[in-house]
C-alpha positions as CSV (number, residue, x, y, z in Angstrom):
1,X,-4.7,16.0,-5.8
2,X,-4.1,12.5,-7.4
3,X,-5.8,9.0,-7.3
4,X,-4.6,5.8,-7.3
5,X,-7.0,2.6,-7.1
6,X,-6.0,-0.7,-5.6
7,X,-4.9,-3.8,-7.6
8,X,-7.5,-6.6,-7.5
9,X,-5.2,-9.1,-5.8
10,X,-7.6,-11.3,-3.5
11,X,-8.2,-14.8,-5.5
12,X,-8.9,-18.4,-4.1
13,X,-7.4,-21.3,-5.7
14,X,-8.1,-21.7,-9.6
15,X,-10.3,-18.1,-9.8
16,X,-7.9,-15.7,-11.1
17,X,-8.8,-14.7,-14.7
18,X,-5.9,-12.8,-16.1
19,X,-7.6,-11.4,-18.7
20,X,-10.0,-9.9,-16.2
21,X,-7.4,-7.9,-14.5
22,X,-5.6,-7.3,-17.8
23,X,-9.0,-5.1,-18.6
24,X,-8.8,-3.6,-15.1
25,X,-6.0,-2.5,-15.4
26,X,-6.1,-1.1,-19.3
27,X,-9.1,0.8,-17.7
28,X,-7.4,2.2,-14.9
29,X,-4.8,3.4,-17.3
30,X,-7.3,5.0,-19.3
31,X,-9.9,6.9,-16.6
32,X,-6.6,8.7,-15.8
33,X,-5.4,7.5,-12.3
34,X,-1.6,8.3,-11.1
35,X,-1.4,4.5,-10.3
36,X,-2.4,0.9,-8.7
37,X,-1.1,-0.3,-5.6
38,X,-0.9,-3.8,-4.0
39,X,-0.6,-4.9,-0.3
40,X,1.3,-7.8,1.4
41,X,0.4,-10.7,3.0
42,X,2.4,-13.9,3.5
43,X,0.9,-15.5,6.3
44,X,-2.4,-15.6,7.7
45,X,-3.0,-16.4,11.9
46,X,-6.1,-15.3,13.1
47,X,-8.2,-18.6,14.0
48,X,-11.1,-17.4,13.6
49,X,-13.5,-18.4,10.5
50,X,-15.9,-16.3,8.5
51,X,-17.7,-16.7,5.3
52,X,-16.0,-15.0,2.3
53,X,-18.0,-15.0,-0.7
54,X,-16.0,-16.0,-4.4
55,X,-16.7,-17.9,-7.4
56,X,-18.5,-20.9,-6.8
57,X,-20.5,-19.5,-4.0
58,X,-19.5,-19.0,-0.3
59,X,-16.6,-20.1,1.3
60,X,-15.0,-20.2,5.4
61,X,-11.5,-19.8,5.1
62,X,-9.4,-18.2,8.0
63,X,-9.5,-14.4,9.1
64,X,-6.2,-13.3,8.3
65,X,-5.5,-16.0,5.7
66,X,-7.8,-14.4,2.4
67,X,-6.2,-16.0,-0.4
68,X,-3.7,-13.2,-1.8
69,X,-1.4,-12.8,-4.4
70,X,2.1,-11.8,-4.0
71,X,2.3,-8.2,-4.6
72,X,6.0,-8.2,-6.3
73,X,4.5,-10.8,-8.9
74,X,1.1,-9.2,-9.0
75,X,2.7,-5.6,-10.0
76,X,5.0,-7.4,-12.5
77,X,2.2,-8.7,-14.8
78,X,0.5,-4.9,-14.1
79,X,3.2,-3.4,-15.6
80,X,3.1,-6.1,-18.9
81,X,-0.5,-5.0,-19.3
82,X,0.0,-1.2,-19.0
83,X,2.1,2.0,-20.2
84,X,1.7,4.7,-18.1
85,X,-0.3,3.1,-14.8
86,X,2.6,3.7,-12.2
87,X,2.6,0.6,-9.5
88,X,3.2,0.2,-6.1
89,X,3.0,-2.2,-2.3
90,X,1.8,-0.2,0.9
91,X,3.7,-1.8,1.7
92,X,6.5,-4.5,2.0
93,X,6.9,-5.6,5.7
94,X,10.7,-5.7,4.8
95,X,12.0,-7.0,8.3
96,X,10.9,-10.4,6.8
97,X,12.8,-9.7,3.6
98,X,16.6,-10.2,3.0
99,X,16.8,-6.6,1.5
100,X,19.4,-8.1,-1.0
101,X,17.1,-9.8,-2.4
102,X,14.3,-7.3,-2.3
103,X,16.4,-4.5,-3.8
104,X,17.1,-6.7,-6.6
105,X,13.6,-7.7,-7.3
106,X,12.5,-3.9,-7.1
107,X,15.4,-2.7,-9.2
108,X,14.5,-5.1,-12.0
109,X,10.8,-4.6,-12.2
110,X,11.7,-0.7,-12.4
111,X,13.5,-1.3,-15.4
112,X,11.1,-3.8,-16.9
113,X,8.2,-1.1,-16.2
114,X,10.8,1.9,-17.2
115,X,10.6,3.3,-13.8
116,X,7.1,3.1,-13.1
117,X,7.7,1.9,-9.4
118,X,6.8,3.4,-6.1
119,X,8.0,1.2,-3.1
120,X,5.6,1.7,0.1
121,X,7.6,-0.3,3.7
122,X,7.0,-1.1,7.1
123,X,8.3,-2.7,9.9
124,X,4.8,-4.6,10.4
125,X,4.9,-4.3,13.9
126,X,3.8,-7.3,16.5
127,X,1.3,-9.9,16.2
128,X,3.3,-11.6,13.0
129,X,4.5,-15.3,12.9
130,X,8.3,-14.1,13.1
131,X,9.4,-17.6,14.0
132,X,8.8,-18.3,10.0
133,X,11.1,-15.8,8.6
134,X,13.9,-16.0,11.6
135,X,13.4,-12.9,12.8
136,X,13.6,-11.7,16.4
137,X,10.6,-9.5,17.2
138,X,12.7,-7.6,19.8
139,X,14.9,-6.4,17.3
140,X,12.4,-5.4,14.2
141,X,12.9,-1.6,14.1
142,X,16.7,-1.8,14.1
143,X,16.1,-4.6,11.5
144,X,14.1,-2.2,9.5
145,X,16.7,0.6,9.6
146,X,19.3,-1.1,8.7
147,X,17.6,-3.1,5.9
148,X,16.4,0.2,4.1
149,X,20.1,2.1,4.9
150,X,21.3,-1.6,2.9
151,X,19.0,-1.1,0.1
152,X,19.4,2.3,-0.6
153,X,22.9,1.3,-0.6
154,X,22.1,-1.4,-3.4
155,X,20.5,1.3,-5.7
156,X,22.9,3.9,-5.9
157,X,26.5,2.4,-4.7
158,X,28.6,1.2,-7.4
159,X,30.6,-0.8,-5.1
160,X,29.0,-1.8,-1.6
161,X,30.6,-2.1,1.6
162,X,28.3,-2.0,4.5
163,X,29.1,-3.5,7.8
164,X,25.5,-3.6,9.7
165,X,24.4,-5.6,12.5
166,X,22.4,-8.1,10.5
167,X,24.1,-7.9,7.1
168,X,27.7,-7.2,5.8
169,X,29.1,-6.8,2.1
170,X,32.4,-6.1,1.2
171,X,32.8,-4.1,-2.2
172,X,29.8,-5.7,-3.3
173,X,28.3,-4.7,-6.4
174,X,24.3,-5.0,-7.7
175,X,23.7,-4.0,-11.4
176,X,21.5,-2.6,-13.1
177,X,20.2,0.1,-10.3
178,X,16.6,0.9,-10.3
179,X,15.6,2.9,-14.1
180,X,14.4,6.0,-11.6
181,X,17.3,7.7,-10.0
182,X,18.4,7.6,-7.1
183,X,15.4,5.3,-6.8
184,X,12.3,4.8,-7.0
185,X,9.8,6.7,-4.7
186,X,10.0,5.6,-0.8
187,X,7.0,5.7,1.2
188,X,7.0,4.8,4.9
189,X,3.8,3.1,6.3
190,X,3.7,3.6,10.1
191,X,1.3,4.6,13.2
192,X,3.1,5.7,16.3
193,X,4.2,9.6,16.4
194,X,8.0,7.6,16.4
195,X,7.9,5.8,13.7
196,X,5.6,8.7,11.8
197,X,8.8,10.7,12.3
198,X,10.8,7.9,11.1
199,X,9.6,8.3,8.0
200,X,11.0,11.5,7.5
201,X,14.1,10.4,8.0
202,X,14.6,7.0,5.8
203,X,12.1,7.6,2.8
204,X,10.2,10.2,0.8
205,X,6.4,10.3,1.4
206,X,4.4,9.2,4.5
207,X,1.4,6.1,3.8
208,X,-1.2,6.5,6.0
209,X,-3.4,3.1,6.7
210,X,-6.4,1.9,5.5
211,X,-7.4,1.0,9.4
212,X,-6.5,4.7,10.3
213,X,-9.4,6.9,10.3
214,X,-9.3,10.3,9.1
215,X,-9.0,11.9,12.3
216,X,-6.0,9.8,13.3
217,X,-4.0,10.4,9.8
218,X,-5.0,13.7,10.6
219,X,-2.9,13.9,13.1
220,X,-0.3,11.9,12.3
221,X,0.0,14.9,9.2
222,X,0.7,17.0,12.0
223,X,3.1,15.0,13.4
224,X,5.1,15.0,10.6
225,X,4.4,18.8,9.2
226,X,6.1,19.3,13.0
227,X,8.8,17.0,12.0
228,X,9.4,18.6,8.9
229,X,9.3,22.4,10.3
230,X,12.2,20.9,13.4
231,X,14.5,19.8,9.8
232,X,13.7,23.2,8.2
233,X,12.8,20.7,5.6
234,X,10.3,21.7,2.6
235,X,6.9,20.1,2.9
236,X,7.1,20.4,-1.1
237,X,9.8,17.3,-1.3
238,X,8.1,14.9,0.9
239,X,4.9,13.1,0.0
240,X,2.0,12.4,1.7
241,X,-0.9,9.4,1.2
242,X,-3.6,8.0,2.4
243,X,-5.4,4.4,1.5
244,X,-9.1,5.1,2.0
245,X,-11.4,2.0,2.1
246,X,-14.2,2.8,0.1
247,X,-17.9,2.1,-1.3
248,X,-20.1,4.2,-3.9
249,X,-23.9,2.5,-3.1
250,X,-27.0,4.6,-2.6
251,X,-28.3,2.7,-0.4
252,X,-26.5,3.5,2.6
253,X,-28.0,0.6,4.9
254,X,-26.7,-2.0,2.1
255,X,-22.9,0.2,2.1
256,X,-22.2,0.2,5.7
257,X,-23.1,-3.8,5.5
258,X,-21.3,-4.4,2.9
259,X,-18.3,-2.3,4.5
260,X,-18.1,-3.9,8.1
261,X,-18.6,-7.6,6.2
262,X,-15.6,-6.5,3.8
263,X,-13.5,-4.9,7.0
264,X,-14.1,-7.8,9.2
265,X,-12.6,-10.4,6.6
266,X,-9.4,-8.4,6.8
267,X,-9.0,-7.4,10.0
268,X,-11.6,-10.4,12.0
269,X,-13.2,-8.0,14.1
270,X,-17.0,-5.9,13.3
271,X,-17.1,-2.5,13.8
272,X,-14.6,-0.8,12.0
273,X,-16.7,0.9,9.5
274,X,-15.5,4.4,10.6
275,X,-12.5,3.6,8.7
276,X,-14.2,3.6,5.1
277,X,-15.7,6.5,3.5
278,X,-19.1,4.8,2.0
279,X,-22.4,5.6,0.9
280,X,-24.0,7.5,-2.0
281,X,-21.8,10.1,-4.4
282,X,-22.6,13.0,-2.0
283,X,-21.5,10.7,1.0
284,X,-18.0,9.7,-0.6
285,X,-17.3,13.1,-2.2
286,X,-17.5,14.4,1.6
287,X,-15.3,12.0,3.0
288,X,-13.1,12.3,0.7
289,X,-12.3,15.9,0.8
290,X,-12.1,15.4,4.2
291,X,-8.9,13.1,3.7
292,X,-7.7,15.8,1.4
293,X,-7.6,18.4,4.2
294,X,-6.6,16.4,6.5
295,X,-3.2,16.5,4.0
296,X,-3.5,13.4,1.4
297,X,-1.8,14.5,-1.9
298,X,-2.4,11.0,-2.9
299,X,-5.4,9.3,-2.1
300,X,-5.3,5.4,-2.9
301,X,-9.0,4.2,-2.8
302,X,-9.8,0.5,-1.5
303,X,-13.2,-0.8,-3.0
304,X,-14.0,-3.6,-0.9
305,X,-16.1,-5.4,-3.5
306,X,-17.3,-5.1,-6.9
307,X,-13.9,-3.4,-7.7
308,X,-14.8,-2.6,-11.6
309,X,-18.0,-1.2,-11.0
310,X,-16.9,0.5,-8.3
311,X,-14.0,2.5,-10.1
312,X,-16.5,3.1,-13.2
313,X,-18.8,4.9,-10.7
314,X,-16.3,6.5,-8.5
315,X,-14.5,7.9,-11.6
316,X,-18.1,9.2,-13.0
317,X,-19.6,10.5,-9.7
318,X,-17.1,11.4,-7.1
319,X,-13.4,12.2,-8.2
320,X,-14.1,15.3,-10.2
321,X,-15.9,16.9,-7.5
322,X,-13.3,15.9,-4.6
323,X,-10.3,17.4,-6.8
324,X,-12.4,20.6,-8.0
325,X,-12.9,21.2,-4.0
């Protein structure tokens, strides 16, 4: 069983401190967690407002549009304040990405980082302002396909020809490949039994969603342990995940508060608090074996506030008990 903790990465105009995140991150390193992973968000569109408290006291600002940084950027200064911290996005919504241009970025922060990248995509599905990035909804999944099959192509091809729907290159060449060989690790985000299976086939590791709860990654595992049994494929060389939205508070009232508040800001709707795995040590140990056997081998842990105290105390009170389970 391994950890990972999310990357701070949710800052309103002028409130970033880097050295903040600098220590963050140095402590991460040092309490021993396999890595730190970011999430993507370009756009915001949900109308609705909501208070969302930050430095200088509370603020409205749009559902959908929390001030975020941009996770390629984000995980490049993580990886200038750390050594052995391994980094990663669950994930890129690559259909609104020129996968040219994303390969490159990825190849050159995994030498920068000496191959300390993991690389978490998804196709996003609907409700996105496609207009903005010229894509045509109706075609996103053979977008998606075709834009992994191109990077891929990018990181190991010394000369690329590819003649694709959306994109063609014609002895091509893109230097220096990623430092990890082939790649770096490839993690599929997805929902639907298809696209669960999809991930079999175009990357290394299944990420199960924050908004999932444990009962639906549950069986999405089988799904994919199915999949997997159909390919006569060994379960050993393909990875599974699971982003668990998470609170350490002994009072329990105060947690779940804190949780649906923190879940509604991100997703603009109450009542999704069956997602998280909150309350006191006792409460988040449980839940989070419960992740582990529903199949997690990595479990990335989403405090949704207070994020250094609440790695101090989940390091202190609850990981040691969920991996001696």
């Amino acid at each position: 069983m391994r950890f990972a903790i999310s990357l701070p990465q949710r800052f309103a105009d002028g409130t970033f401190d880097p050295a903040r995140l600098r220590d963050y991150l140095t402590r991460a390193e040092s309490l021993g967690f396999h890595s730190a992973w970011t999430q993507e968000v370009v756009l915001g569109s949900a109308p609705t407002l909501a208070p969302l408290g930050l430095k200088g006291g509370a603020q409205t600002i749009e559902l959908g549009s929390i001030p975020t940084l941009a996770p390629l950027e984000l995980m490049t200064f993580a990886a200038a304040c750390t050594t052995r911290l391994r980094l990663g996005c669950a994930v890129f919504v690559s259909p609104l990405h020129n996968p040219i241009h994303l390969a490159k970025s990825i190849s050159t922060l995994d030498q920068l980082s000496r191959g300390r990248i993991e690389i978490g995509v998804g196709s996003g599905g609907g409700g996105r302002m496609f207009s903005a990035f010229e894509v045509d909804p109706a075609s996103l999944i053979a977008r998606f396909t075709e834009g992994l099959r191109l990077m891929r192509a990018c990181w190991t091809e010394p000369r690329i020809t590819f003649s694709g729907r959306f994109w063609q290159l014609d002895g091509a060449s893109m230097e220096p490949k990623p430092f990890q060989k082939p790649y770096p690790p490839l993690w599929i985000g997805a929902n639907h039994p298809a696209a669960v299976r999809r991930a079999l086939r175009y990357g290394n590791g299944f990420f199960g969603a924050g908004s999932s709860t444990t009962m639906q990654f549950a069986q999405q595992v089988h799904v994919l342990r199915e999949a997997l049994a159909e390919a006569n494929q060994d379960p050993a060389t393909f990875q599974i995940a699971k982003r668990v939205y998470i609170a350490v508070d002994d009072n329990v009232t105060r947690a779940h508060e804190r949780v649906d508040t923190g879940l509604k800001q991100i997703y603009g709707s109450s009542g999704m608090s069956a997602v998280a795995v909150y309350g006191p040590p006792s409460a988040c140990i449980a839940g989070l074996r419960e992740v582990a056997d529903a199949g997690a081998e990595l479990i990335q842990l989403h405090p949704l506030f207070d994020e250094a105290e609440q790695m101090e105390r989940l390091a202190a009170e609850v990981l040691g008990a969920v991996q001696n389970h």
